[in-house]
HTML snippet that shows the backbone in 3Dmol.js (N, CA, C, O; Angstrom):
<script src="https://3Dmol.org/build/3Dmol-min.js"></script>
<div id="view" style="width:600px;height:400px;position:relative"></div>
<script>
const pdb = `
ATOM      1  N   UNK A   1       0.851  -1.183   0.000  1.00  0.00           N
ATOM      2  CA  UNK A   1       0.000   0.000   0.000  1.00  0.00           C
ATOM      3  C   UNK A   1       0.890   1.237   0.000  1.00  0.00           C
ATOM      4  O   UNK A   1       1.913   1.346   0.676  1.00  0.00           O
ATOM      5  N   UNK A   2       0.345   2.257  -0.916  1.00  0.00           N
ATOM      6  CA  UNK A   2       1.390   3.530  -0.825  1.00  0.00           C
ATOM      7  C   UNK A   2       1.340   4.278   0.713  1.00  0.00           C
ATOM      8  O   UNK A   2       0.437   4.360   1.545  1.00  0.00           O
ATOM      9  N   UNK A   3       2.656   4.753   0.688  1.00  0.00           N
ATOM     10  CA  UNK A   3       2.095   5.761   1.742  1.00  0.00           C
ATOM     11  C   UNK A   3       0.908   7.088   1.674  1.00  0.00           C
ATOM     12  O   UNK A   3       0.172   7.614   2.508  1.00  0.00           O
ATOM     13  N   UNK A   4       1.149   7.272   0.348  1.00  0.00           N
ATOM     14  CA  UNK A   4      -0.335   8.301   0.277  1.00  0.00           C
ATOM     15  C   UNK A   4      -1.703   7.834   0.379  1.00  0.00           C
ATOM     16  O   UNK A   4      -2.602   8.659   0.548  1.00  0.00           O
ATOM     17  N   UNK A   5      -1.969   6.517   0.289  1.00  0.00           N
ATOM     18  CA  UNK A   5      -3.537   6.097   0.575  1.00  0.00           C
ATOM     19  C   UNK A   5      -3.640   5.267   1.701  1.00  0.00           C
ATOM     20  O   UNK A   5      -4.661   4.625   1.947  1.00  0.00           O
ATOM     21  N   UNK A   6      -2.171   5.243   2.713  1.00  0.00           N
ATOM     22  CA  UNK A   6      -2.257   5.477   3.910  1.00  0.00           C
ATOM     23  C   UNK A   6      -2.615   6.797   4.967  1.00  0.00           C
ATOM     24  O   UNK A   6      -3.362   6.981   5.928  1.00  0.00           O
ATOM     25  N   UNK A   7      -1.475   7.700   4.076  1.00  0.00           N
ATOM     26  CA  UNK A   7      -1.979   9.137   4.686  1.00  0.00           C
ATOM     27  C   UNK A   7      -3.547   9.435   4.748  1.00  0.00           C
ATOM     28  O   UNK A   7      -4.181   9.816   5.732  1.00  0.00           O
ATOM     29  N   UNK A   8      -4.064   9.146   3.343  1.00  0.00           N
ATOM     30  CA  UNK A   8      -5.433   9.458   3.617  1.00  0.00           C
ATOM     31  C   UNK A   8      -6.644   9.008   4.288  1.00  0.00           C
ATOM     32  O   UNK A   8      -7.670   9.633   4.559  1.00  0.00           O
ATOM     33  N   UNK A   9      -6.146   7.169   4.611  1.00  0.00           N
ATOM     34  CA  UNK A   9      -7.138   6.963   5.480  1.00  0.00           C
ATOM     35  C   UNK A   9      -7.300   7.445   6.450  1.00  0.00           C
ATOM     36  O   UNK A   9      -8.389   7.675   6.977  1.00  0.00           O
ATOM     37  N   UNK A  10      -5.627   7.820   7.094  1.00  0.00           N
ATOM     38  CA  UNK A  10      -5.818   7.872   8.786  1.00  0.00           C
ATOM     39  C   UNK A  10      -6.094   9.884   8.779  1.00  0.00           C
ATOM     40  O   UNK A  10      -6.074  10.441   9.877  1.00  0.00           O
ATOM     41  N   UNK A  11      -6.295  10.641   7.652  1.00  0.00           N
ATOM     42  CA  UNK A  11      -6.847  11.546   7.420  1.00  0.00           C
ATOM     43  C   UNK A  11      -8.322  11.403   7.882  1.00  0.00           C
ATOM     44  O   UNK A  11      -8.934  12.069   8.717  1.00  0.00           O
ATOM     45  N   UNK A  12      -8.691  10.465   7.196  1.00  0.00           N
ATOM     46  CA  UNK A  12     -10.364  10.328   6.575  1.00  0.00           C
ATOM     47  C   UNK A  12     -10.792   9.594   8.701  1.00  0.00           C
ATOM     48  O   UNK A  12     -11.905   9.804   9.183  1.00  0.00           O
ATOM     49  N   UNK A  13      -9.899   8.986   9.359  1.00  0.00           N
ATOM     50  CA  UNK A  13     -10.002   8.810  10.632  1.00  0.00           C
ATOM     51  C   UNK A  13     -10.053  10.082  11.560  1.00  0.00           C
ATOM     52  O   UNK A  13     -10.917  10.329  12.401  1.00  0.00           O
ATOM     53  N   UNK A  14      -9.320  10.583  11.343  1.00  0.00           N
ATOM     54  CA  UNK A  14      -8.763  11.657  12.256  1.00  0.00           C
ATOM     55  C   UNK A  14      -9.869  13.401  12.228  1.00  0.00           C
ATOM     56  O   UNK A  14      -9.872  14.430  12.905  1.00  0.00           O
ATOM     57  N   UNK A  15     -10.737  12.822  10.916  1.00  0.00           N
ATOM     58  CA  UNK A  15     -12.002  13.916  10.405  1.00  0.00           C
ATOM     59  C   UNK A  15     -13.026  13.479  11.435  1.00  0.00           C
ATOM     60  O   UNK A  15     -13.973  14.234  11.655  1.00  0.00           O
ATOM     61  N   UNK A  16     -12.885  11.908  12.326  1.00  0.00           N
ATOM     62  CA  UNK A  16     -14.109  11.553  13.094  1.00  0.00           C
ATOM     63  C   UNK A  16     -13.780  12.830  14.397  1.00  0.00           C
ATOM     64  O   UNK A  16     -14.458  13.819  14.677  1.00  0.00           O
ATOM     65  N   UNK A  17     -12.358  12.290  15.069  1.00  0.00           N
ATOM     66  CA  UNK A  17     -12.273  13.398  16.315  1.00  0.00           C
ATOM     67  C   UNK A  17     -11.898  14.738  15.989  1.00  0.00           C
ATOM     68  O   UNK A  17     -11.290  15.283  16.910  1.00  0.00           O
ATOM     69  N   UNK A  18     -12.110  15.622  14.712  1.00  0.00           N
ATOM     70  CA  UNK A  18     -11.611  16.511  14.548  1.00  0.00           C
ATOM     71  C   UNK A  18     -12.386  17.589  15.397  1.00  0.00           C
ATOM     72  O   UNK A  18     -12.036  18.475  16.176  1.00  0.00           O
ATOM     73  N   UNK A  19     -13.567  17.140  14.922  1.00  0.00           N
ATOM     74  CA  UNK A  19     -14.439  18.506  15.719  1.00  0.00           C
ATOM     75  C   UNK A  19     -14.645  18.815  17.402  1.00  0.00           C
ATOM     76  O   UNK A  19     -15.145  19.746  18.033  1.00  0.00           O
ATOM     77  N   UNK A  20     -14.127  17.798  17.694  1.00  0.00           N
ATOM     78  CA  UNK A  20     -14.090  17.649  19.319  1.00  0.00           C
ATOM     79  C   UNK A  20     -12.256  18.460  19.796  1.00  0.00           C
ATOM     80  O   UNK A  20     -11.888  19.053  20.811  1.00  0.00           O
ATOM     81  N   UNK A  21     -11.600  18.129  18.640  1.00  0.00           N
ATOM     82  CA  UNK A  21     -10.147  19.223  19.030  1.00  0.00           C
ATOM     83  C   UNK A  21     -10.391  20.584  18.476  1.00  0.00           C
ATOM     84  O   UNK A  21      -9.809  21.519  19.026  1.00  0.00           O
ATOM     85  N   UNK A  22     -11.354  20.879  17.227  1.00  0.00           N
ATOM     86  CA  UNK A  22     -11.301  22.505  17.253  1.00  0.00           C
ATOM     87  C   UNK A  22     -12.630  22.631  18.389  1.00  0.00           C
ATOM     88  O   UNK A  22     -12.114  23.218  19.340  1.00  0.00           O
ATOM     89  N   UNK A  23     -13.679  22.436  18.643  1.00  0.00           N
ATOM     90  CA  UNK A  23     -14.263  22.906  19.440  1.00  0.00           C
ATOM     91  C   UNK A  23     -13.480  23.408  21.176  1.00  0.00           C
ATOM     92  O   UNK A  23     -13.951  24.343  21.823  1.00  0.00           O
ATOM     93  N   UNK A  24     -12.138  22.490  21.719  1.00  0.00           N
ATOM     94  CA  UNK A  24     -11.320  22.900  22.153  1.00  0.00           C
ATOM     95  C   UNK A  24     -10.288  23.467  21.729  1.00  0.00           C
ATOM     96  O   UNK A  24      -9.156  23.222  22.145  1.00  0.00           O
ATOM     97  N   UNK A  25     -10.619  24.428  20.700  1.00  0.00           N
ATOM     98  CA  UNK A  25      -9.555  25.662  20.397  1.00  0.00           C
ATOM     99  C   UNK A  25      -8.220  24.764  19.568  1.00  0.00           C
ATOM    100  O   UNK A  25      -7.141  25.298  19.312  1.00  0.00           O
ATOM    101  N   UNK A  26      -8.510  23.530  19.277  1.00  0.00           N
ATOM    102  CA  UNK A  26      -7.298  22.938  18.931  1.00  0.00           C
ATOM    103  C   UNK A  26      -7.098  22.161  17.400  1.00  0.00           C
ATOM    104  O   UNK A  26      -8.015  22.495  16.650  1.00  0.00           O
ATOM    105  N   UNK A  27      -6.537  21.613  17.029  1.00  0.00           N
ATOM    106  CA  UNK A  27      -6.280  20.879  16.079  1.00  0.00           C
ATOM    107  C   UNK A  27      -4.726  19.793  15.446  1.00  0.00           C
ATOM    108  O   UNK A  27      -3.541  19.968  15.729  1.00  0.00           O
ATOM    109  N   UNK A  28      -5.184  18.999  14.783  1.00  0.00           N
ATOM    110  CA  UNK A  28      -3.692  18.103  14.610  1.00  0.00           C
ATOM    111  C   UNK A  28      -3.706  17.952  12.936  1.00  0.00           C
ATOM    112  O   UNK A  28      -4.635  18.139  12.150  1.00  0.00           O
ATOM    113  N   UNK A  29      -2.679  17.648  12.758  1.00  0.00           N
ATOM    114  CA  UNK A  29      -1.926  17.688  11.079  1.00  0.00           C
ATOM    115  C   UNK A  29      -1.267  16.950  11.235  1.00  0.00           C
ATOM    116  O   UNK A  29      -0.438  16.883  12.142  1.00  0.00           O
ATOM    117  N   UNK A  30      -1.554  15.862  10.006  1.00  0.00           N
ATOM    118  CA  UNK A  30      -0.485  14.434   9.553  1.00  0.00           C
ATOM    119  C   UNK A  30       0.698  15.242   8.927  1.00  0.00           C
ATOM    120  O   UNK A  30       0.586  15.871   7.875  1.00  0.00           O
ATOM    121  N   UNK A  31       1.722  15.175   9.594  1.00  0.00           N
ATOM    122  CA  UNK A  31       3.295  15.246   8.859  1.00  0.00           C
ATOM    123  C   UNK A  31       3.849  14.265   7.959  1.00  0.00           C
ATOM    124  O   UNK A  31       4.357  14.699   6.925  1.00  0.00           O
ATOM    125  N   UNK A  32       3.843  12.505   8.247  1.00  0.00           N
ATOM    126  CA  UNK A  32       4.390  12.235   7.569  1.00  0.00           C
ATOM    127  C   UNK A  32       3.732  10.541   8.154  1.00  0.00           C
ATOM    128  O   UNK A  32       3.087  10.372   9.189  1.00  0.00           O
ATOM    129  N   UNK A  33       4.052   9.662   7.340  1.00  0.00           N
ATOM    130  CA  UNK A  33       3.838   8.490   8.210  1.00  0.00           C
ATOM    131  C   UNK A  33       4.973   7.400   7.789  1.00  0.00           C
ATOM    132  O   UNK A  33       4.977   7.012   6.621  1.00  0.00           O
ATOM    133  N   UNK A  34       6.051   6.835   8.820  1.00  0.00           N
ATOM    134  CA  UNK A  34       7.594   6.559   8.804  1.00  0.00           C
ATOM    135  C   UNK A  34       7.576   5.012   8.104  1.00  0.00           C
ATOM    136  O   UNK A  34       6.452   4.525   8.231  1.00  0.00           O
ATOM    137  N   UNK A  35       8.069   4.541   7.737  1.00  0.00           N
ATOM    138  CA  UNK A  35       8.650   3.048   7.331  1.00  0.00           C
ATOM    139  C   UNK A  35       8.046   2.089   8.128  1.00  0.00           C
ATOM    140  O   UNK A  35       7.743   1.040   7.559  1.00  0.00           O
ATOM    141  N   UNK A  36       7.797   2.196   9.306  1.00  0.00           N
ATOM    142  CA  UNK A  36       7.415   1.227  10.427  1.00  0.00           C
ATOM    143  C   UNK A  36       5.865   1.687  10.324  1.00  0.00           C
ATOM    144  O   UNK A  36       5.126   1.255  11.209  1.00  0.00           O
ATOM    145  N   UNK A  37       5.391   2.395   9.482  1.00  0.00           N
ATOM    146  CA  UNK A  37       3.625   3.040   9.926  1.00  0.00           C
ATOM    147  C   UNK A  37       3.582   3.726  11.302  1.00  0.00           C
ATOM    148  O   UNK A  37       2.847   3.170  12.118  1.00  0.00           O
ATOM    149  N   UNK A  38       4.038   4.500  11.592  1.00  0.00           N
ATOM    150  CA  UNK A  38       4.633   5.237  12.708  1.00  0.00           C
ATOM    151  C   UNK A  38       3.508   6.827  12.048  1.00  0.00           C
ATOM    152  O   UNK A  38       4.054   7.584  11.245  1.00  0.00           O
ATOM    153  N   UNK A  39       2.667   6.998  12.302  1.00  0.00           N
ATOM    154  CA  UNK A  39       1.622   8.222  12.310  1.00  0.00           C
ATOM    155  C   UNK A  39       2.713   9.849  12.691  1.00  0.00           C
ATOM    156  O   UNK A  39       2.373   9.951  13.870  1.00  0.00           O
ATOM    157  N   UNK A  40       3.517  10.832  12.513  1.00  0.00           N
ATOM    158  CA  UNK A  40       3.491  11.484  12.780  1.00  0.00           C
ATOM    159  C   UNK A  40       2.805  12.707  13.253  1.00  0.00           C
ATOM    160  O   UNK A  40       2.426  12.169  12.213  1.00  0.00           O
ATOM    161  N   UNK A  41       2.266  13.729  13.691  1.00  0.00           N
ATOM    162  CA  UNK A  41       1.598  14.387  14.226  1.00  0.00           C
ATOM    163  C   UNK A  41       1.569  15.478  14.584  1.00  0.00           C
ATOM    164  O   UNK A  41       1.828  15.498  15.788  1.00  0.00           O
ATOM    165  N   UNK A  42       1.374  16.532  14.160  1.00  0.00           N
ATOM    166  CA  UNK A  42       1.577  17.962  14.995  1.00  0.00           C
ATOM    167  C   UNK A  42       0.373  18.632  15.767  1.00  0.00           C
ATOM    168  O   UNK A  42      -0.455  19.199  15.055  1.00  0.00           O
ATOM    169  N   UNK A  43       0.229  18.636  16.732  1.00  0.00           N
ATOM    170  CA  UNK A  43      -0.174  19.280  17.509  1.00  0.00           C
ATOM    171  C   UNK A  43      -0.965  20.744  17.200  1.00  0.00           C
ATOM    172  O   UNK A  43      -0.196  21.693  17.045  1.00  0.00           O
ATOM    173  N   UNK A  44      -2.080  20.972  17.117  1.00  0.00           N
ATOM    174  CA  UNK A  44      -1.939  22.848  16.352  1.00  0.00           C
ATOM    175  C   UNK A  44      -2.791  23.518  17.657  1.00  0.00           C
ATOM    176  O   UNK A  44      -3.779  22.861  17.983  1.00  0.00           O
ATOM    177  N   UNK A  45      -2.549  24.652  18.380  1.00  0.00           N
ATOM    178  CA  UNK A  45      -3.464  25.303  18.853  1.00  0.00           C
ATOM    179  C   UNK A  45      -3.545  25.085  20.021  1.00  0.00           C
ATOM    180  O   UNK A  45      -2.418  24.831  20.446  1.00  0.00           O
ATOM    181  N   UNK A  46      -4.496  25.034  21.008  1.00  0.00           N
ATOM    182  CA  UNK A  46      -4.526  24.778  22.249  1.00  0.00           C
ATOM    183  C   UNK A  46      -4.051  23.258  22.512  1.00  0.00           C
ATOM    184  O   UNK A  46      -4.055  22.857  23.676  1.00  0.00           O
ATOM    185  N   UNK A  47      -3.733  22.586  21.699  1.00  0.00           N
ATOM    186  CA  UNK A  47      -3.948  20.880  21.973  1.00  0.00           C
ATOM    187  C   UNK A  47      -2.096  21.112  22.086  1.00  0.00           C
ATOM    188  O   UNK A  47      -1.452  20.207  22.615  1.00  0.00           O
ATOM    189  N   UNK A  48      -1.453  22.208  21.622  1.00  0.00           N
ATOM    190  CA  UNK A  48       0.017  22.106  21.531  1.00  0.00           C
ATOM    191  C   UNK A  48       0.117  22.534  23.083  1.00  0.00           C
ATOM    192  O   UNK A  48       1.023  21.798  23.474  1.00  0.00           O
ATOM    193  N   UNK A  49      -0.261  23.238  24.099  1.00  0.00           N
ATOM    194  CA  UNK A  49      -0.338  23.135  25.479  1.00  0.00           C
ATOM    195  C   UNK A  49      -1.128  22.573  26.884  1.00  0.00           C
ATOM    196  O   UNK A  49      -1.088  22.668  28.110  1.00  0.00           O
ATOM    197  N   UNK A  50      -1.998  21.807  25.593  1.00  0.00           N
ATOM    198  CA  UNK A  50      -3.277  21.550  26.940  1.00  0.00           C
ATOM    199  C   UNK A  50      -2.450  20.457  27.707  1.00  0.00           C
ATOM    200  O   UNK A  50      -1.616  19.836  27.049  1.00  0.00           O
ATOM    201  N   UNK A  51      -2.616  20.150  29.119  1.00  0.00           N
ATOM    202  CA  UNK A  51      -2.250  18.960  29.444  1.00  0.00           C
ATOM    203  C   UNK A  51      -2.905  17.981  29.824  1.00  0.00           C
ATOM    204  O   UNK A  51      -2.712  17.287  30.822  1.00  0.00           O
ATOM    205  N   UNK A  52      -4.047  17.859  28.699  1.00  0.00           N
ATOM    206  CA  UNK A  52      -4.599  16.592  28.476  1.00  0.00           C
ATOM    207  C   UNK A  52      -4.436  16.223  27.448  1.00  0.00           C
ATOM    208  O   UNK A  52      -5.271  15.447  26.983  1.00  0.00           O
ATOM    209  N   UNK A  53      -2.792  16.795  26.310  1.00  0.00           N
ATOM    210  CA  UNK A  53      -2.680  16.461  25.110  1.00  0.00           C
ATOM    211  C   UNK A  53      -2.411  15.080  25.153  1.00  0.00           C
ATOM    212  O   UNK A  53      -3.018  14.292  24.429  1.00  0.00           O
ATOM    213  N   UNK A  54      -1.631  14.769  25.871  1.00  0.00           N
ATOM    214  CA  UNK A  54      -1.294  13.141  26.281  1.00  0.00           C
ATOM    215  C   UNK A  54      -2.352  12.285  25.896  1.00  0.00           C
ATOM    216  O   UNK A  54      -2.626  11.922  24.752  1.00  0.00           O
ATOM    217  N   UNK A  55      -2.950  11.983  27.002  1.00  0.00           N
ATOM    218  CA  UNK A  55      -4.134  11.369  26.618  1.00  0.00           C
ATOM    219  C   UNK A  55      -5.410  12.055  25.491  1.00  0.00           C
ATOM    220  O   UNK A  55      -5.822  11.129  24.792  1.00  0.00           O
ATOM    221  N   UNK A  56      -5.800  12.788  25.301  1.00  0.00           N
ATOM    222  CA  UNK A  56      -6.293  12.914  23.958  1.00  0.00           C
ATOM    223  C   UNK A  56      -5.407  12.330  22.728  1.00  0.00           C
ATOM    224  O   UNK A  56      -5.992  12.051  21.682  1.00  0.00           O
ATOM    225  N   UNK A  57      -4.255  12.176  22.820  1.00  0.00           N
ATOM    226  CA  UNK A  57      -3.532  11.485  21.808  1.00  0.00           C
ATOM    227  C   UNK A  57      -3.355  10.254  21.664  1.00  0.00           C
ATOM    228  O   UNK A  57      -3.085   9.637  20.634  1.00  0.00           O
ATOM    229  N   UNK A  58      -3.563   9.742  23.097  1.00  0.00           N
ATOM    230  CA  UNK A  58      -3.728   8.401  23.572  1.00  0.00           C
ATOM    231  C   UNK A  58      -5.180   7.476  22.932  1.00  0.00           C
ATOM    232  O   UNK A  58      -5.331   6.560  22.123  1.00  0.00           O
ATOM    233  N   UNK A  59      -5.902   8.141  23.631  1.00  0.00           N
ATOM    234  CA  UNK A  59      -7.298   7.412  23.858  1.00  0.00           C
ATOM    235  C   UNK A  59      -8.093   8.039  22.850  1.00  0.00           C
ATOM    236  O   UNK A  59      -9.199   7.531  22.665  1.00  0.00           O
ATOM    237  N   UNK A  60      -7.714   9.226  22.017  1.00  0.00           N
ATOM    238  CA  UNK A  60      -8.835   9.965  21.152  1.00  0.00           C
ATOM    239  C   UNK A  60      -8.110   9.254  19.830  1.00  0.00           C
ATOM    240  O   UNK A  60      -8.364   8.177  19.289  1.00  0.00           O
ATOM    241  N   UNK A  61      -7.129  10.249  19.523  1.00  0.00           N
ATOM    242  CA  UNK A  61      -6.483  10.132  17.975  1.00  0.00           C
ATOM    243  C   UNK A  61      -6.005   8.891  18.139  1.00  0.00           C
ATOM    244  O   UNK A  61      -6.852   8.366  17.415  1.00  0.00           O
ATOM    245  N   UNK A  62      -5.414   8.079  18.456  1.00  0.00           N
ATOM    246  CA  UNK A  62      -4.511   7.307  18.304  1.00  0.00           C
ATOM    247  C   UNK A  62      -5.638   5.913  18.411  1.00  0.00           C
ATOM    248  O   UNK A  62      -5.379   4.905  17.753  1.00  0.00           O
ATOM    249  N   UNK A  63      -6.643   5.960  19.122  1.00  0.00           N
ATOM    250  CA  UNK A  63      -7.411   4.985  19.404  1.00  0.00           C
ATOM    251  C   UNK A  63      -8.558   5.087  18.028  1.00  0.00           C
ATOM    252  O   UNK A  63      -9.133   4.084  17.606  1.00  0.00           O
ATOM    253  N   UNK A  64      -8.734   6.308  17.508  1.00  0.00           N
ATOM    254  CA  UNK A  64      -9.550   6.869  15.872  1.00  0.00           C
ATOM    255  C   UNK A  64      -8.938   5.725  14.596  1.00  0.00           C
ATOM    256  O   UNK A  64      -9.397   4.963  13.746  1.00  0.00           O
ATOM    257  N   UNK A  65      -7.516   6.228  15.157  1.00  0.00           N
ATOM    258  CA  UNK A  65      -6.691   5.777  13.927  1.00  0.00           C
ATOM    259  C   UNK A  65      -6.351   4.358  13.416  1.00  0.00           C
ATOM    260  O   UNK A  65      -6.409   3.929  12.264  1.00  0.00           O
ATOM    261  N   UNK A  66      -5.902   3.605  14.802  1.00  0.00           N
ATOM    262  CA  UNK A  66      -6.238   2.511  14.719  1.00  0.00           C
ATOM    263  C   UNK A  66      -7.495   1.939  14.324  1.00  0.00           C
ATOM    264  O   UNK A  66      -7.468   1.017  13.509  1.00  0.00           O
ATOM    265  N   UNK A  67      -8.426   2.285  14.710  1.00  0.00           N
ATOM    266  CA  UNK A  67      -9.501   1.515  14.617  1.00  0.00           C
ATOM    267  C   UNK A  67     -10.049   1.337  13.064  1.00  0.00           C
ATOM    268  O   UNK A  67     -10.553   0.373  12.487  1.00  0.00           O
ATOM    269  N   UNK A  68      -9.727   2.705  12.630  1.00  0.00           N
ATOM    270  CA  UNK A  68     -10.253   2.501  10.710  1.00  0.00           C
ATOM    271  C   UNK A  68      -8.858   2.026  10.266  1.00  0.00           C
ATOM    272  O   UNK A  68      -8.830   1.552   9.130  1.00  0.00           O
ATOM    273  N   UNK A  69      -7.805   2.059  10.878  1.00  0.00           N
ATOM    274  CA  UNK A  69      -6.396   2.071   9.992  1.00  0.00           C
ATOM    275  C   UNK A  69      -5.736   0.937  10.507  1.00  0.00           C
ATOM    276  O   UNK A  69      -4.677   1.409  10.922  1.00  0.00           O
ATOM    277  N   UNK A  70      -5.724  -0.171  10.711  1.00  0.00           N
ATOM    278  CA  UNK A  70      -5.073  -1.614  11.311  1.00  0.00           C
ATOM    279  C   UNK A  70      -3.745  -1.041  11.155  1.00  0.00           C
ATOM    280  O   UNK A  70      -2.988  -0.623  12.031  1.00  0.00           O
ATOM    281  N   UNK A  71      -3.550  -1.104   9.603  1.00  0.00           N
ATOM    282  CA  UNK A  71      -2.086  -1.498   9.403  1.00  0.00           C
ATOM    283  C   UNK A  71      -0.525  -0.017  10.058  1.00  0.00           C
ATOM    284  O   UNK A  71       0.689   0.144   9.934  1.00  0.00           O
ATOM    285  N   UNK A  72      -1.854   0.742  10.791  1.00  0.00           N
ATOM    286  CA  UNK A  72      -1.197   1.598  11.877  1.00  0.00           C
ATOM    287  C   UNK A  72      -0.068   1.592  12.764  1.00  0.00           C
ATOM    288  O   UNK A  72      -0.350   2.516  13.527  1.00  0.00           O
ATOM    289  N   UNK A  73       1.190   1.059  13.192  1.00  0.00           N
ATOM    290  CA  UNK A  73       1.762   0.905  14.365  1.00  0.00           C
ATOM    291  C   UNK A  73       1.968   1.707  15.621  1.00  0.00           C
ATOM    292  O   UNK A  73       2.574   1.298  16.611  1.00  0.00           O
ATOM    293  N   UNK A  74       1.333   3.039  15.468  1.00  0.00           N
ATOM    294  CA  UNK A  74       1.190   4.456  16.565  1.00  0.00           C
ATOM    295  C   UNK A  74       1.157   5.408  15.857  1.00  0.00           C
ATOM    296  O   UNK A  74       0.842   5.537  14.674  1.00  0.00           O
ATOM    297  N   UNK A  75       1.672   6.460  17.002  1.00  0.00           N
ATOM    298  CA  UNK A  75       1.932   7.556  16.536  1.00  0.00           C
ATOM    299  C   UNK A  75       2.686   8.450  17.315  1.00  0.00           C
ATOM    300  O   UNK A  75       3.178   8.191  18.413  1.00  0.00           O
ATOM    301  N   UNK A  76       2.765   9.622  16.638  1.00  0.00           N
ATOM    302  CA  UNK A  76       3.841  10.199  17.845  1.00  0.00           C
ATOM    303  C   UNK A  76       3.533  11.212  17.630  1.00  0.00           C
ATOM    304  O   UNK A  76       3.201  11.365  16.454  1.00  0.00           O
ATOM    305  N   UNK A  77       3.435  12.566  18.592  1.00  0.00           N
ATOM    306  CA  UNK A  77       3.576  13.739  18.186  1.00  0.00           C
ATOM    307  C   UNK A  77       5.048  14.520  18.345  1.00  0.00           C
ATOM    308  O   UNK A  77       5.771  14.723  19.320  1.00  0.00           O
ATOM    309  N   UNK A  78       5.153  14.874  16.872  1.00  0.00           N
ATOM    310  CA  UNK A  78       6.639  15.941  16.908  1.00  0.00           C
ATOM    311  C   UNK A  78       6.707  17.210  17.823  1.00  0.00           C
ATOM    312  O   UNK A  78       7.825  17.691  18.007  1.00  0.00           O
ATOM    313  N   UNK A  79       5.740  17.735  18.351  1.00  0.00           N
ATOM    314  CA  UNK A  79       6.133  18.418  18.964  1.00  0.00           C
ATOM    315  C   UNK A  79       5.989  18.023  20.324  1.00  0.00           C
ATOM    316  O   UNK A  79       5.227  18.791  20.910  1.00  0.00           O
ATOM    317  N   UNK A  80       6.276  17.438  20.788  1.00  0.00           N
ATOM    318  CA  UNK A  80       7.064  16.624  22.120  1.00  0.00           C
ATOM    319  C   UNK A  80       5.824  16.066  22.877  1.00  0.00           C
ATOM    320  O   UNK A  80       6.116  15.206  23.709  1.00  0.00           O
ATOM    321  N   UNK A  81       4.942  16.268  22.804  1.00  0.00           N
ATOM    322  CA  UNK A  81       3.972  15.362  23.562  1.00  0.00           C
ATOM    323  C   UNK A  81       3.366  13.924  23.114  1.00  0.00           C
ATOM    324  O   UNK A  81       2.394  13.827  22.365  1.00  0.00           O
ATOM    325  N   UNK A  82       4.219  12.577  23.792  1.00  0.00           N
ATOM    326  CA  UNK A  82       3.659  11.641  23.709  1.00  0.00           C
ATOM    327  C   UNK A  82       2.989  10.592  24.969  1.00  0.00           C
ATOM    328  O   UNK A  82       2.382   9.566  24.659  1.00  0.00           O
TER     329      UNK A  82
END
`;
const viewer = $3Dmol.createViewer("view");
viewer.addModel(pdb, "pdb");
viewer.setStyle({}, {cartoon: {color: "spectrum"}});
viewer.zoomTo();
viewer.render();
</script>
């Protein structure tokens, strides 16, 4: 599978919890997704200081992504919150 119709599923995932991170002032952007299926992640907005980014990354996005995207192995966010 390419990486671009990987990118887009876990896009087309990440549109389920989107409105629950801008309604908290926040939002996330796929950077890149690594050799291992490793999800990169940036953080945008309040979600880049909240400190429930952790777990919203945990249990929201990361639990989104998997679930439509198997062939997922995580994710990480680049700007330092994992």
């Amino acid at each position: 599978m390419s990486e671009q119709s990987l990118i887009d599923k876990v896009e087309v995932a990440i549109e389920e919890i989107r409105p629950y991170l801008i309604a908290d002032g926040g939002d996330v952007k796929i950077i890149s997704i690594d050799n291992k299926n490793i999800v990169n992640l940036e953080l945008i907005g309040s979600c880049e200081i909240c400190p429930m980014s952790p777990m919203t990354l945990k249990a929201g996005i990361e639990e989104a992504i998997r679930k439509q995207v198997p062939e997922i192995n995580g994710i990480n966010a680049i700007n330092g919150i994992n």
